[in-house]
C-alpha positions as CSV (number, residue, x, y, z in Angstrom):
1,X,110.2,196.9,-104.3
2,X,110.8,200.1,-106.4
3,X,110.6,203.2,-104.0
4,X,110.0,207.2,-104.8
5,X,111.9,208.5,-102.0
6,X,113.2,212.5,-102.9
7,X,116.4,213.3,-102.1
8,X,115.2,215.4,-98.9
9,X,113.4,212.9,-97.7
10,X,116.4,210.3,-97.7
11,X,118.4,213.0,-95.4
12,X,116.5,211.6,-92.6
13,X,117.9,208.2,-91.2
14,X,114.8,206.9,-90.6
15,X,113.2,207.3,-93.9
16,X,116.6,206.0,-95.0
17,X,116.8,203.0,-93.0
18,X,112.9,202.8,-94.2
19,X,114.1,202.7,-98.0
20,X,116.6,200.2,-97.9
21,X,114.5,197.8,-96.1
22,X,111.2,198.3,-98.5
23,X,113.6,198.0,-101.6
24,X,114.6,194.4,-99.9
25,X,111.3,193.0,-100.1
26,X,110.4,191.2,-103.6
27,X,106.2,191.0,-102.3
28,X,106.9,187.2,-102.5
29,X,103.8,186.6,-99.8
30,X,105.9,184.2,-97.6
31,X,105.4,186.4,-94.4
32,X,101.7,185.5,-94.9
33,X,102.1,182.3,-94.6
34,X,103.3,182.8,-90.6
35,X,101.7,185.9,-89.5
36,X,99.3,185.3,-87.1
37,X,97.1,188.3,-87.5
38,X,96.9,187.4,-91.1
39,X,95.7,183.6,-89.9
40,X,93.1,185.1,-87.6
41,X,91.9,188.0,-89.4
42,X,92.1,186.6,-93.2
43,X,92.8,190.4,-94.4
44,X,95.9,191.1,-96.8
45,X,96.4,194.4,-94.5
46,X,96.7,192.5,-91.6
47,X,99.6,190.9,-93.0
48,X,103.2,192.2,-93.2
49,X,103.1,192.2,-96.7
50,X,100.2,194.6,-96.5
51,X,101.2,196.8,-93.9
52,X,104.8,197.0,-96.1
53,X,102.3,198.5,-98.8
54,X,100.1,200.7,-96.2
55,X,103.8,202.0,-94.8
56,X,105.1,202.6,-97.8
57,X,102.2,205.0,-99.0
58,X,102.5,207.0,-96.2
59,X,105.9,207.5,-95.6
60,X,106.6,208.0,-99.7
61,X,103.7,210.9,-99.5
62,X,104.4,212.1,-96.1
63,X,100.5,212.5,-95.5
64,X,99.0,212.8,-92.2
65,X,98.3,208.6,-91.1
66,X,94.8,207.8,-92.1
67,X,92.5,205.7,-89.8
68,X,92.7,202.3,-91.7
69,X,96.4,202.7,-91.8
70,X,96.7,203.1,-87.9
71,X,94.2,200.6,-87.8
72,X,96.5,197.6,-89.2
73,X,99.5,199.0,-88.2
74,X,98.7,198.8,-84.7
75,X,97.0,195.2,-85.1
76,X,100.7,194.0,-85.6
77,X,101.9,192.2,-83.1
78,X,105.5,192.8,-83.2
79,X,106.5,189.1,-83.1
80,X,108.9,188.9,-86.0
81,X,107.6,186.0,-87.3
82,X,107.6,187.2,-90.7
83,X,111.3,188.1,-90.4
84,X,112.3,184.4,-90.1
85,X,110.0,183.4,-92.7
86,X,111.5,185.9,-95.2
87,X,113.6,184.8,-97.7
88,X,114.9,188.1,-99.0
89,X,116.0,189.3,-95.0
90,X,113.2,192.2,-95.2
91,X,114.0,193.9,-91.5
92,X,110.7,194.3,-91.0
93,X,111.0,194.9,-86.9
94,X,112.4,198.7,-88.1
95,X,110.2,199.4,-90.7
96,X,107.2,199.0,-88.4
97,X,108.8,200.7,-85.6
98,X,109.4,203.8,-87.7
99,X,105.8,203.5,-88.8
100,X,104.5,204.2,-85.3
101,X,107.3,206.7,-84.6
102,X,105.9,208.4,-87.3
103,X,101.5,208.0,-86.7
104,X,102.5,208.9,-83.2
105,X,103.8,212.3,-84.2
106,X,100.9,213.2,-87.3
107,X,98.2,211.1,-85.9
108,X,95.7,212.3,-83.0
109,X,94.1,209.3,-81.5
110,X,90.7,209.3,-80.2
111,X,90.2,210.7,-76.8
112,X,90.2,206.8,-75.6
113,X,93.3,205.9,-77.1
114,X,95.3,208.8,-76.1
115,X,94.2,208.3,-72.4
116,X,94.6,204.3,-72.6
117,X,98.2,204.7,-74.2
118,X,99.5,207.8,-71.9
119,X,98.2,205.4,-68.9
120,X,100.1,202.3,-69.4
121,X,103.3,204.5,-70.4
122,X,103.5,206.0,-67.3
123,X,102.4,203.0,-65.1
124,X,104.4,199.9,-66.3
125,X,107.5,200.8,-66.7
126,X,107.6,202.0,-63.0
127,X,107.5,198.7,-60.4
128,X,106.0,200.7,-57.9
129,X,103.1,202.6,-59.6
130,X,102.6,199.5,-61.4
131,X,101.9,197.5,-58.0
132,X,99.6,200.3,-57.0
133,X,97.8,200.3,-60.4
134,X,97.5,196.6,-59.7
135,X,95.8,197.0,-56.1
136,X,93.5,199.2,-57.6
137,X,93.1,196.8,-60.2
138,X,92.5,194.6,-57.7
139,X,89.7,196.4,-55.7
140,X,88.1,197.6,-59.5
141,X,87.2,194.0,-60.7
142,X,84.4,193.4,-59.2
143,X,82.8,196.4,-61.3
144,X,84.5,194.2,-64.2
145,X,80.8,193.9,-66.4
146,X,79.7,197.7,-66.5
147,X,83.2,198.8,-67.8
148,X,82.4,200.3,-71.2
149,X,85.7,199.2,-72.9
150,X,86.8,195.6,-73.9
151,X,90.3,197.3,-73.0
152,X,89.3,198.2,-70.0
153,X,88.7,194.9,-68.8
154,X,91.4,193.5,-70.3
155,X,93.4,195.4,-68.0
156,X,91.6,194.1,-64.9
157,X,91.8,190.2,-66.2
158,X,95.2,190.6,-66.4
159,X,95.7,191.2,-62.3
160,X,97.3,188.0,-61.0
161,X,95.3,186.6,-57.5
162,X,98.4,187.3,-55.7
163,X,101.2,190.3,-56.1
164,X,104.3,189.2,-54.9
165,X,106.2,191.4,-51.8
166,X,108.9,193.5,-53.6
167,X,112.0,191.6,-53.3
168,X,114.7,193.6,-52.1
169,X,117.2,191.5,-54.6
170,X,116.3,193.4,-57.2
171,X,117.8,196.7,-55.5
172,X,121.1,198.1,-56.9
173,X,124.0,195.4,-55.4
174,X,126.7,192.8,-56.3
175,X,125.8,189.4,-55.2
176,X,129.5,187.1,-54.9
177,X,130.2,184.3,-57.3
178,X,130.3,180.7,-55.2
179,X,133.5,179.3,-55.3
180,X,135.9,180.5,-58.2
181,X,134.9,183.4,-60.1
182,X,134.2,183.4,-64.1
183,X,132.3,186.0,-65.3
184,X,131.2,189.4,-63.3
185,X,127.6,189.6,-65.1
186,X,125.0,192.8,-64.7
187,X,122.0,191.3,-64.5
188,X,118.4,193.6,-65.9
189,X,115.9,192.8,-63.4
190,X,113.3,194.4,-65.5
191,X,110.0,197.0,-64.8
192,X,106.8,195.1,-65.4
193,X,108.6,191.6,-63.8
194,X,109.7,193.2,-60.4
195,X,106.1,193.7,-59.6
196,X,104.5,190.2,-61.0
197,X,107.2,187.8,-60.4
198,X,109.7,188.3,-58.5
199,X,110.5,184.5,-58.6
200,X,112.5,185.2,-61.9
201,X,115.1,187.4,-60.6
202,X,115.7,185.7,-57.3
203,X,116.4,181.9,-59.7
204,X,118.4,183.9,-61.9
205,X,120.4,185.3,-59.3
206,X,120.9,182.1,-57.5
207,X,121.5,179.8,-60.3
208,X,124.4,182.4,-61.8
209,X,126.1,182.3,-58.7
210,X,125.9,178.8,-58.1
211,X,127.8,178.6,-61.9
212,X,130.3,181.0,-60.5
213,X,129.2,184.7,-61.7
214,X,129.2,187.6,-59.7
215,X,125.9,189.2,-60.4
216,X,125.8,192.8,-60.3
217,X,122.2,194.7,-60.2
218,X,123.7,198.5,-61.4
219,X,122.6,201.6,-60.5
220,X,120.1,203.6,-62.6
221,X,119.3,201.0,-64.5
222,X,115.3,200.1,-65.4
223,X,112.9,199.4,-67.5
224,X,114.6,198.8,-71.8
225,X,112.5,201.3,-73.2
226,X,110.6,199.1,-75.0
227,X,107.0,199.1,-74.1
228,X,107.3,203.0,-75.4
229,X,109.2,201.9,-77.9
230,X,106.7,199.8,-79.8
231,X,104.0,202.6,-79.4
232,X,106.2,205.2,-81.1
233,X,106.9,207.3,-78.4
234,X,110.6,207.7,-79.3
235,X,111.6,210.1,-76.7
236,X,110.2,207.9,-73.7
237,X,112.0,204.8,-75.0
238,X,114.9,206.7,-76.0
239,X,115.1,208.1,-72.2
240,X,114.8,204.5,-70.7
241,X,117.4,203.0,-73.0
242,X,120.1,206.0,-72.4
243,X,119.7,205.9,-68.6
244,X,120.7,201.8,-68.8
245,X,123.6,202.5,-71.5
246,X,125.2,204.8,-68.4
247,X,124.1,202.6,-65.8
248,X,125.7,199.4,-67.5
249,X,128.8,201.3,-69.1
250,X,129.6,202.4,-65.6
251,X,129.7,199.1,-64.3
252,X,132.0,197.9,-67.8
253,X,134.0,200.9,-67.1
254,X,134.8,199.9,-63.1
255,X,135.4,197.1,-61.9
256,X,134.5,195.0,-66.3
257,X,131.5,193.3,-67.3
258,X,131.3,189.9,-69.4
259,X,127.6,190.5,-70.2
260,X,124.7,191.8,-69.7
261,X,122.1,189.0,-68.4
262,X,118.4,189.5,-69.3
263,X,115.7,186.7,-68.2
264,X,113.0,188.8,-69.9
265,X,113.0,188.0,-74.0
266,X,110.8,191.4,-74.9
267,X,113.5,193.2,-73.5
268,X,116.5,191.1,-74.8
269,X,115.2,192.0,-78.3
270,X,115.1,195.4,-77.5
271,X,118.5,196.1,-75.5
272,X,120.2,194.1,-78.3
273,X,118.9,196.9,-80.7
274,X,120.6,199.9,-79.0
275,X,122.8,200.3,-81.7
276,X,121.0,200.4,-83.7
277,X,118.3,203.0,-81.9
278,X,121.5,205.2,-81.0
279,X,123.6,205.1,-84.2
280,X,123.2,208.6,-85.1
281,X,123.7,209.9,-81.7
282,X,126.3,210.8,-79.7
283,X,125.6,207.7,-77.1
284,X,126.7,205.4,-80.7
285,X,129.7,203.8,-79.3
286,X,128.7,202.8,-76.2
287,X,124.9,201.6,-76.9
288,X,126.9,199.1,-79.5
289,X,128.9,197.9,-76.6
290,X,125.9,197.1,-74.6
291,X,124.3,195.6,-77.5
292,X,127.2,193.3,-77.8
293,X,127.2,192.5,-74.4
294,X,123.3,191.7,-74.3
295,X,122.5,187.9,-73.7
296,X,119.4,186.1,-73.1
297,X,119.7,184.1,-70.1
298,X,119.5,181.2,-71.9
299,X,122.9,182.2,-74.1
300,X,125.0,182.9,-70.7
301,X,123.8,179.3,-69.5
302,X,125.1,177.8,-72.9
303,X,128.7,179.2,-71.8
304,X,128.6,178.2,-68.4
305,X,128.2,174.1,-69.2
306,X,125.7,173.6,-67.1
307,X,126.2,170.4,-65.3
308,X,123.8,167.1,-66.0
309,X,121.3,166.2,-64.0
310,X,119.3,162.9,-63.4
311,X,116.4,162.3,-65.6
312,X,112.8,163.3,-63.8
313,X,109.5,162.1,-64.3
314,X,108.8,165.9,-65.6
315,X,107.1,166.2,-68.9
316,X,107.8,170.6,-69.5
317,X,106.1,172.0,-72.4
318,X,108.4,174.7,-73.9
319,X,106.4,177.5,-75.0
320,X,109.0,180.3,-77.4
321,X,108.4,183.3,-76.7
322,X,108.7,185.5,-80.2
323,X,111.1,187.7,-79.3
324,X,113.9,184.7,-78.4
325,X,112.9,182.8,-81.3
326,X,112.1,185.2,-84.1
327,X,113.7,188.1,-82.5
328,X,116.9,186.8,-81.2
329,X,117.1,183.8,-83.3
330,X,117.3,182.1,-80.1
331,X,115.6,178.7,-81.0
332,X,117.3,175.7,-79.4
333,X,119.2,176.9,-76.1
334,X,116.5,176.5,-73.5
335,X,115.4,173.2,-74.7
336,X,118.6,172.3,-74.7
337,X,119.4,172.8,-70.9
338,X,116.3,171.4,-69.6
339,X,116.7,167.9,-71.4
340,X,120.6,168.8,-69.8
341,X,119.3,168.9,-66.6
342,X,116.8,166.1,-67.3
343,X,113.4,167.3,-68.3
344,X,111.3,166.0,-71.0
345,X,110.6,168.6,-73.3
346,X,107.5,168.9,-75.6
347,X,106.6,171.8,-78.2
348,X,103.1,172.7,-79.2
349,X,102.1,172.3,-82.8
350,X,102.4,175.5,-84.5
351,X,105.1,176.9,-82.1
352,X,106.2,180.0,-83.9
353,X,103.0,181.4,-83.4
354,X,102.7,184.3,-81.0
355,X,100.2,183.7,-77.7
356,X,98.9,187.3,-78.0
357,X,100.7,188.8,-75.1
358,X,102.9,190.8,-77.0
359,X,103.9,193.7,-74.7
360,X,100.7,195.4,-74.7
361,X,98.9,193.7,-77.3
362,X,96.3,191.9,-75.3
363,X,95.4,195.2,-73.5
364,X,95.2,197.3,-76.5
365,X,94.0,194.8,-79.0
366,X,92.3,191.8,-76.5
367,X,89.3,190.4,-78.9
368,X,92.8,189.3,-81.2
369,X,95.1,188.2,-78.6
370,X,92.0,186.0,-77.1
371,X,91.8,184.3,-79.9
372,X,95.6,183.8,-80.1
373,X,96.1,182.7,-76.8
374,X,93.3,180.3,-76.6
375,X,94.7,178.7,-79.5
376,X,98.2,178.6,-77.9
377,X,96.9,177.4,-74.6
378,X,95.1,174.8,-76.5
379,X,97.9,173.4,-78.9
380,X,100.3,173.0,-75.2
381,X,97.6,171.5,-72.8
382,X,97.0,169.0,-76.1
383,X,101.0,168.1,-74.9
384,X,99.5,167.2,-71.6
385,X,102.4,168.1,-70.1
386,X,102.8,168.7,-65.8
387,X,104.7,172.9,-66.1
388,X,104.7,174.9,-68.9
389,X,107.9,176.9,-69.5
390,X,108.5,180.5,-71.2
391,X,111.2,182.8,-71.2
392,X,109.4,185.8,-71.3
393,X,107.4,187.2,-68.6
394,X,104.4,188.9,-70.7
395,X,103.8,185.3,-72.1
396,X,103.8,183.8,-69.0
397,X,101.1,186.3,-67.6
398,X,99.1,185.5,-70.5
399,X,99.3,181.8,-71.0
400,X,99.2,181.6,-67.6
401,X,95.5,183.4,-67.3
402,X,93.9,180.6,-69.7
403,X,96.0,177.6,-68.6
404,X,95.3,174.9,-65.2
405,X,98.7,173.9,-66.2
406,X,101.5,175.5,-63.8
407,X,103.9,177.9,-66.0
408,X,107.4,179.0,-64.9
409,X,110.2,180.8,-66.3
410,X,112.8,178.1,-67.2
411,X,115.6,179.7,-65.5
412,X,113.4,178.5,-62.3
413,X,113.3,175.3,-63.6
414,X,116.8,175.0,-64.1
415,X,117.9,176.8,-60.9
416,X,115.4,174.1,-59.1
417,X,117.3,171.1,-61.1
418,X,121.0,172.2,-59.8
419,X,119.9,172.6,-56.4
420,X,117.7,175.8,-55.8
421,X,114.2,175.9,-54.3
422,X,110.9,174.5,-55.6
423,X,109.6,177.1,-57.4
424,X,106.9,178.5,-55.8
425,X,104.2,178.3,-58.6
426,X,104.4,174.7,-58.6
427,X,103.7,174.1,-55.2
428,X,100.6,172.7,-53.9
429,X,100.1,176.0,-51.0
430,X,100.2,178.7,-53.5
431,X,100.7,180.9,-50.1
432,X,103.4,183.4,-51.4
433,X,106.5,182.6,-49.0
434,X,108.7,185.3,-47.9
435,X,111.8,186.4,-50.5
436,X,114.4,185.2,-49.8
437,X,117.7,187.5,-49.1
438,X,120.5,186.2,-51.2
439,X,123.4,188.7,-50.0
């Protein structure tokens, strides 16, 4: 794609990094093909090839962001699918992100959006005003039908019945390896997870140190940045990300780290792309060490040889989340170790289509991410499978909303095959039990 880019434009990095990825795209349509606003919505604009064009006209004429360029900007979804499809490696995840960097600063929302968007980045990212939102939540719902925004009530759907008690597990510690130690590990625990599920953290924790990792939960480290990230608001998400870079380098810089463990996909994609977010500043060198040192869960597990286990009369249907699959090109790994520990695994037709959940997708955009998710809840009950697996917690909340079928993060499942707990969302009682203390 030709580009008109002046030479004081291409001073900025962003508009540079912007160039070299629209020159990369050849408008071949592939992207199309897998984009799943495109396969809902039908429109050219809500494809990536579209908003490539729609991006490029703005940035190019540095005009203040019209309404139907915000309009299918912010219907993207984020999921990446489009940069697996790709046969010319368009990187379209930093195009897009620049895009909303740059509506975010030139564009005034309606009064609605402004609120809506100020709200949820300064409520989820913080554990404990999210529980509080979430009691609110809680006590709100039954004025559910005179709410005047489909947003609005896609906020209160997504309450969960129960909120767990905070587990203290995820407070800043160092939990010994079992037997011989192999890896001292710092382990993200998350924002939005620590007050929906705090199952995830407690089966990560256990299952590492049954595999003989010291886990380390560091201080002044939090949410990734990138719930702010994704709606442009650079200097939020650049304030998260720089406050975990310290956090984790400190730990690298005592007593070592082998990695960085995160059970949370969204965020893997994210922390992996520090480098990248921080390569003109002055916090370069060390956001590419913790890039490097980012894993998925999933990854660490690989290393560790998880042992076999006896085959079960367990039939789990794997749901990827995007951002391990298109994202982190992590497409085999958790399949892998749950026929290891002896699952039977079973994918949904159409599998590298997102659910919907997106970070917050399905509250700012719900009439699209319904449609998405019933069509992914649809393709895995088809499965008829007993659990449904995800590495990712927004997927879980969201599949989990639609679906009779019990889902669980599959580090649970695996901690639960090598000799951890049930976990607790497939038990009968759903009666939350009390956390346990792992130190």
């Amino acid at each position: 794609m030709q580009t008109t880019f002046t030479e004081q434009q291409l001073r900025d990095p962003g508009t540079q990094r912007a160039n070299d990825i629209l020159r990369s795209c050849v408008h071949c349509g592939f992207c199309t093909a897998t984009c799943p606003t495109y396969q809902v919505l039908g429109d050219e604009l809500d494809s990536p090839r579209g908003r490539i064009y729609l991006i490029k006209d703005m940035l190019e004429n540095e005009r203040v962001p019209d309404e139907k360029t915000v309009k299918h900007v912010d219907r993207c979804l984020s999921c990446l699918a489009c940069m697996t499809t790709c046969p010319s490696g368009v990187h379209y995840m930093h195009l897009v992100d620049h895009a909303r960097a740059y509506i975010d600063q030139h564009y005034k929302r309606p009064v609605m959006d402004r609120v809506l968007r100020w709200l949820l980045s300064r409520i989820l990212p913080y554990p404990n005003r999210f529980r509080l939102a979430l009691l609110g939540a809680k006590l709100a719902r039954p004025f559910r039908g005179v709410m005047p925004d489909a947003r609005l009530r896609a906020m209160l759907d997504m309450v969960p019945k129960q909120i767990p008690p905070v587990s203290r597990n995820d407070d800043p510690q160092s939990f010994a390896a079992e037997g011989s130690p192999r890896k001292r590990v710092a382990l993200m625990t998350g924002c939005a997870q620590k007050a929906l599920n705090t199952d995830i953290n407690d089966a990560t924790i256990r299952l590492l140190r049954r595999l003989g990792c010291e886990v380390v939960v560091a201080e002044g480290a939090g949410c990734c940045g990138a719930l702010t990230h994704h709606m442009g608001r650079t200097e939020e998400s650049h304030g998260s990300a720089a406050r975990n870079i310290g956090a984790w380098m400190a730990e690298k810089r005592g007593k070592g780290l082998d990695a960085i463990v995160i059970n949370t996909s969204g965020c893997g994609t994210t922390v992996k792309d520090y480098g990248h977010m921080f390569r003109n500043d002055a916090l370069a060198g060390d956001a590419a060490v913790v890039s490097e040192l980012a894993m998925d869960v999933s990854e660490l597990l690989m290393q560790l040889e998880l042992p076999p286990g006896a085959e079960k009369d367990l039939t789990v249907a794997y749901h990827a989340a995007c951002s391990l699959q298109h994202g982190q090109q992590i497409k085999t790994h958790p399949k892998t170790l749950l026929k290891r520990v002896g699952f039977k695994v079973v994918e949904p037709a159409d599998s590298h289509l997102c659910c919907g959940s997106a970070g917050t997708y399905n509250l700012l955009q719900p009439e699209i991410s319904a449609q998405l998710k019933a069509r992914k809840v649809q393709t895995l009950e088809a499965k008829s499978p007993d659990i449904i697996a995800a590495g990712n917690i927004g997927c879980m909340m969201q599949i989990g909303s639609a679906s009779s079928v019990p889902i669980v993060h599959t580090v649970e499942l695996l901690d639960w095959a090598t000799g951890g707990p049930k976990p607790p969302a497939l038990a009968t009682d759903r009666t939350l039990p009390a956390v346990p203390i792992l130190r």
